[in-house]
C-alpha positions in Angstrom: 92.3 96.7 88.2 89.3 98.7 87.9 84.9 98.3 88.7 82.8 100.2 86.6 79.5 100.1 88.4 77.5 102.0 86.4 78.2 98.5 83.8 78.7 96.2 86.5 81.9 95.4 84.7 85.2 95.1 86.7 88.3 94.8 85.1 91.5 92.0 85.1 94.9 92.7 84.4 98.2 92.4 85.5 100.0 92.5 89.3 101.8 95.7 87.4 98.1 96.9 86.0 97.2 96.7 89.7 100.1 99.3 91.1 99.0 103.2 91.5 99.9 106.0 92.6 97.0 108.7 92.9 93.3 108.3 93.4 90.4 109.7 94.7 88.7 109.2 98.0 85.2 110.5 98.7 82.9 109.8 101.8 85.1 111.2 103.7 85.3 110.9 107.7 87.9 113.6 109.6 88.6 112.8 113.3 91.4 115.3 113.7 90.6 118.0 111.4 87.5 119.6 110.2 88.0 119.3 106.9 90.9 119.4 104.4 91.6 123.2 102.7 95.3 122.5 101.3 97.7 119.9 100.7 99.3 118.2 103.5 101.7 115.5 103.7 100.5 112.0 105.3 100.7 108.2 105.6 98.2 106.5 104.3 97.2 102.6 104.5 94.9 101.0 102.2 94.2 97.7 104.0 95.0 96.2 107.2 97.8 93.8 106.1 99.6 97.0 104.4 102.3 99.2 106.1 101.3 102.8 105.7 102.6 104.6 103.2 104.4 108.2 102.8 101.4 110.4 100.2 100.4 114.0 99.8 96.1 114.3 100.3 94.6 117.4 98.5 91.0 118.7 98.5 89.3 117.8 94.8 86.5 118.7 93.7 83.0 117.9 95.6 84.5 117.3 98.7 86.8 114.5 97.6 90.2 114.0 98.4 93.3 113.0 96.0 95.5 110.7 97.1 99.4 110.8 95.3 101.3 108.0 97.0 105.4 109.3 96.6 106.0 106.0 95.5 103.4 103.8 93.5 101.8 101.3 95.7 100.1 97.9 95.1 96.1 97.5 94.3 94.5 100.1 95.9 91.1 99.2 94.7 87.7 100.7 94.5 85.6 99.9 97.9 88.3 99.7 100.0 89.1 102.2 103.0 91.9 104.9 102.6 93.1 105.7 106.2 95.1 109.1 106.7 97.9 108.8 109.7 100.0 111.7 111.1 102.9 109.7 112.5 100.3 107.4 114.9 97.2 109.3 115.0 94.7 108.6 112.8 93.5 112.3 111.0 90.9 110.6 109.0 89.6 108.7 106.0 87.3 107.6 103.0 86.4 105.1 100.1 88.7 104.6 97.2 86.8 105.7 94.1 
């Protein structure tokens, strides 16, 4: 459910400890916008077997971007890729944190 690298630990739960619905994204790579100044509304996909997902980005702080899902979503985990779609283009995207 969770890696805490500065302790090399990671953490094991549940399928339901695994479920979330916001998170932060940094390393962030924009290919139809410049950069992100309010909230806008999105689909995002967390890995390449999963259907993307209706969520809200927002600029956070130091250039990291929150991600709240509008429905909880399975085991978006720390490392992977967070891709931002509008409709079928792809806007942009980042790490999970």
């Amino acid at each position: 459910v969770s890696i805490d690298r500065k302790t090399n630990t990671i953490v094991a739960g549940s399928k339901e400890d695994a479920v979330k619905k916001i998170f932060i994204v940094s390393n962030l790579n924009w290919s139809a916008i410049d950069s992100l100044t309010a909230p806008v509304k999105v689909h995002v996909k967390v890995r390449s077997t999963m259907k993307e997902a209706p969520a809200t980005i927002s600029p956070a702080p130091d250039g990291k971007v929150s991600v709240e899902f509008d429905e909880p979503q399975w085991a978006p985990a720390p490392g992977q890729s967070a891709v931002f779609y509008d409709n079928d283009v792809v806007i942009g995207g980042g790490i999970i944190e």
